[in-house]
C-alpha positions in Angstrom: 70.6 81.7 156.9 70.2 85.2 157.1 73.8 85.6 158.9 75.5 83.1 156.7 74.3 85.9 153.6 75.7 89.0 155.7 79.2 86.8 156.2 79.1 86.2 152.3 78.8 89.8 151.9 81.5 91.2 154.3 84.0 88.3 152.7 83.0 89.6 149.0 83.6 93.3 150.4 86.8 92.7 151.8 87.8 90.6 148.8 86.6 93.9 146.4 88.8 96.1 148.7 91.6 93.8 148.6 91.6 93.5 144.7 91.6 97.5 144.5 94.4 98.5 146.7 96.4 96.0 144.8 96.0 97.6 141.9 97.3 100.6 143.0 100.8 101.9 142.3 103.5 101.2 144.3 106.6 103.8 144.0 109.7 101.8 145.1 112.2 103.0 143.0 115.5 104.5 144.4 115.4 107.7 142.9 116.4 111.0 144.5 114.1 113.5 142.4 111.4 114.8 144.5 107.9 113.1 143.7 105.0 115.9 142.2 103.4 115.8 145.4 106.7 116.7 147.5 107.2 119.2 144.7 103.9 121.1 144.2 103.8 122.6 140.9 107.1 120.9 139.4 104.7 118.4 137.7 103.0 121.2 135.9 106.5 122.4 134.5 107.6 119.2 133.2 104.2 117.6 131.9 104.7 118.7 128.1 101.3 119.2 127.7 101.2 122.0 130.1 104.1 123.5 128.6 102.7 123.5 125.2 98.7 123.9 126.0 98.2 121.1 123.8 96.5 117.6 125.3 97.6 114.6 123.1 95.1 111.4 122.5 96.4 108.2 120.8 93.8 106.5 120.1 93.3 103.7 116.8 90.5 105.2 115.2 89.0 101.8 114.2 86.3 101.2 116.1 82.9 103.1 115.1 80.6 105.1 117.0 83.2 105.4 119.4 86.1 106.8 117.1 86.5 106.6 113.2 87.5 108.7 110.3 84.8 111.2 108.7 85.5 113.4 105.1 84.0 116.5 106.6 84.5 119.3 103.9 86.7 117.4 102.1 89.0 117.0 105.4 89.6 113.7 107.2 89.3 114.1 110.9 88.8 111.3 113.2 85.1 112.0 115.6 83.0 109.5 117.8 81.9 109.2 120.9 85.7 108.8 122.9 87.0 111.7 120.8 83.9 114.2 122.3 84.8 113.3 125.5 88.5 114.0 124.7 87.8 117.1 123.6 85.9 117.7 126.9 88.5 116.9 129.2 90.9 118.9 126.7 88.3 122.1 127.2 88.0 121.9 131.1 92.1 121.6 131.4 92.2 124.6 128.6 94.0 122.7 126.4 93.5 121.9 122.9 93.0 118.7 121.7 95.7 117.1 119.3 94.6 113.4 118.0 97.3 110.7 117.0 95.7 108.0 115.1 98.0 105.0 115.6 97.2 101.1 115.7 95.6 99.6 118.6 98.8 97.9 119.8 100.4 101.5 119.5 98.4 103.1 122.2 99.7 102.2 125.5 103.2 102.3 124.6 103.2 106.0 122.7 101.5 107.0 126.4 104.2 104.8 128.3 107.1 106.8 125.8 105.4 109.9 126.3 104.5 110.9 122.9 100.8 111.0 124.1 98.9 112.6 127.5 95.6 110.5 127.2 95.3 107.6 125.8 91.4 106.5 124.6 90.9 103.2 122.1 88.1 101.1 123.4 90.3 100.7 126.8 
């Protein structure tokens, strides 16, 4: 019995291991720019949040604690849990933090466009 539950095990492992290499990304395209690792530092010249110093979030600032819109002083700004830790990945890059509010169905494609760095939205 005891061997039958070690087999079990090593098949779930391997099955684990399988299901994360797959989700990896493959990069099979054709094209003859350099990739940022072959480059070095060419992918911190042409991220445009490097070249600005500015990180942008998208992220639908619907969903309270973990981002929603506060009057603070008579200002809107958007806070919650995903926009502190934002802001904390925005401060150990050096970057400041700029927040698009967009719909939830907005998110992924203003980060797949480029208009946003991060994306964070109950992901």
């Amino acid at each position: 019995m005891k061997k039958c539950k070690n087999i079990f095990i090593l098949f779930l492992a391997c099955a684990m291991m399988t299901a994360i290499s797959a989700c990896g990304a493959s990069n099979t395209s054709a094209s003859s720019s350099p990739s940022p690792a072959a480059s070095g530092s060419a992918a911190s010249t042409s991220d445009p949040a490097t070249a600005n110093g500015t990180l942008v979030l998208a992220t639908s600032a619907d969903y309270p604690p973990y981002e929603f819109h506060k009057l603070s002083d008579g200002k809107d700004q958007v806070v919650g849990f995903d926009i502190s830790l934002a802001q904390l990945i925005a401060n150990k890059l050096g970057k400041k933090l700029e927040i698009r509010d967009v719909s939830f169905d907005s998110c992924l494609v203003e980060l797949n466009m480029g208009k946003a760095d991060l994306v964070i939205a109950g992901m």
